[in-house]
C-alpha positions in Angstrom: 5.9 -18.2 113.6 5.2 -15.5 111.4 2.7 -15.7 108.6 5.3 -14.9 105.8 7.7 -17.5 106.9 4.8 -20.0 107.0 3.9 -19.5 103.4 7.1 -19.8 102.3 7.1 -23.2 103.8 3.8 -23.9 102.3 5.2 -22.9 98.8 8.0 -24.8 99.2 6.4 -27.6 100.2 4.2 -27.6 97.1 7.0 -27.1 94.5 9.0 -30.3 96.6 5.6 -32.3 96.2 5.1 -31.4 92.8 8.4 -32.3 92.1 7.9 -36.0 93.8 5.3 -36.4 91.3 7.3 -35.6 88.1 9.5 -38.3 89.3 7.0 -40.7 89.7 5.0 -40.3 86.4 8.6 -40.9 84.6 9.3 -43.9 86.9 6.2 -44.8 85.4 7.1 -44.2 81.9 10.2 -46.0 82.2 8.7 -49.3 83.9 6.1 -49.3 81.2 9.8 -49.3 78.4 10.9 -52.4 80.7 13.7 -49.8 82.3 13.9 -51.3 85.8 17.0 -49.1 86.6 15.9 -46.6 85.5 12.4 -47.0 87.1 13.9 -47.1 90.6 16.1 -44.4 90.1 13.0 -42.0 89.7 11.2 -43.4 92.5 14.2 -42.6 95.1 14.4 -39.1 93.5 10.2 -38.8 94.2 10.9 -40.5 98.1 14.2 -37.7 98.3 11.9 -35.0 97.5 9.2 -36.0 100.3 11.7 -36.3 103.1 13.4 -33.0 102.5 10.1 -31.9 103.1 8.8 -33.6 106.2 12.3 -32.9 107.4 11.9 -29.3 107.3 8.4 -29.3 108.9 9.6 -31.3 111.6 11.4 -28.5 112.2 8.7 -26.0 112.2 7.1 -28.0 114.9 7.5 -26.8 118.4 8.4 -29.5 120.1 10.3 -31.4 117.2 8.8 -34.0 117.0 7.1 -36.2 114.0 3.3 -37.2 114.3 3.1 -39.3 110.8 2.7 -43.2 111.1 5.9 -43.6 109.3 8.5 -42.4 111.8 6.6 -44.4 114.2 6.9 -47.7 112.5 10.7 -46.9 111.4 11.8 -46.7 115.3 10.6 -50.2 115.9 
């Protein structure tokens, strides 16, 4: 794969992250108010922006496959 395509992954990957964060520190903010809802609504946007990005590297891998605990535990 070629090195350009790679950090555009990599860049990618960092805003999606960064992202996941945001979403978590206002899940916070809102759980501290007593906003349940609201709360949990934040957190699935944080989990959202995680998968898109182990989804795409699964797809940078070469044989397609997943190597993280998590996929393992989900199959059984």
């Amino acid at each position: 794969m070629e090195k350009a395509k790679l950090e555009r992954f990599f860049e990618k990957a960092a805003h999606q992250h960064d992202r996941a964060a945001d979403h978590y520190r206002h899940s916070a903010r809102h759980l501290a108010k007593g906003e349940h809802t609201a709360s949990a609504k934040e957190r699935d946007r944080a989990i959202d922006h995680c998968e898109k990005v182990r989804i795409d590297e699964i797809g940078l891998r070469p044989d397609g496959m997943a190597t993280d605990g998590r996929t393992k535990s989900e199959a059984a």
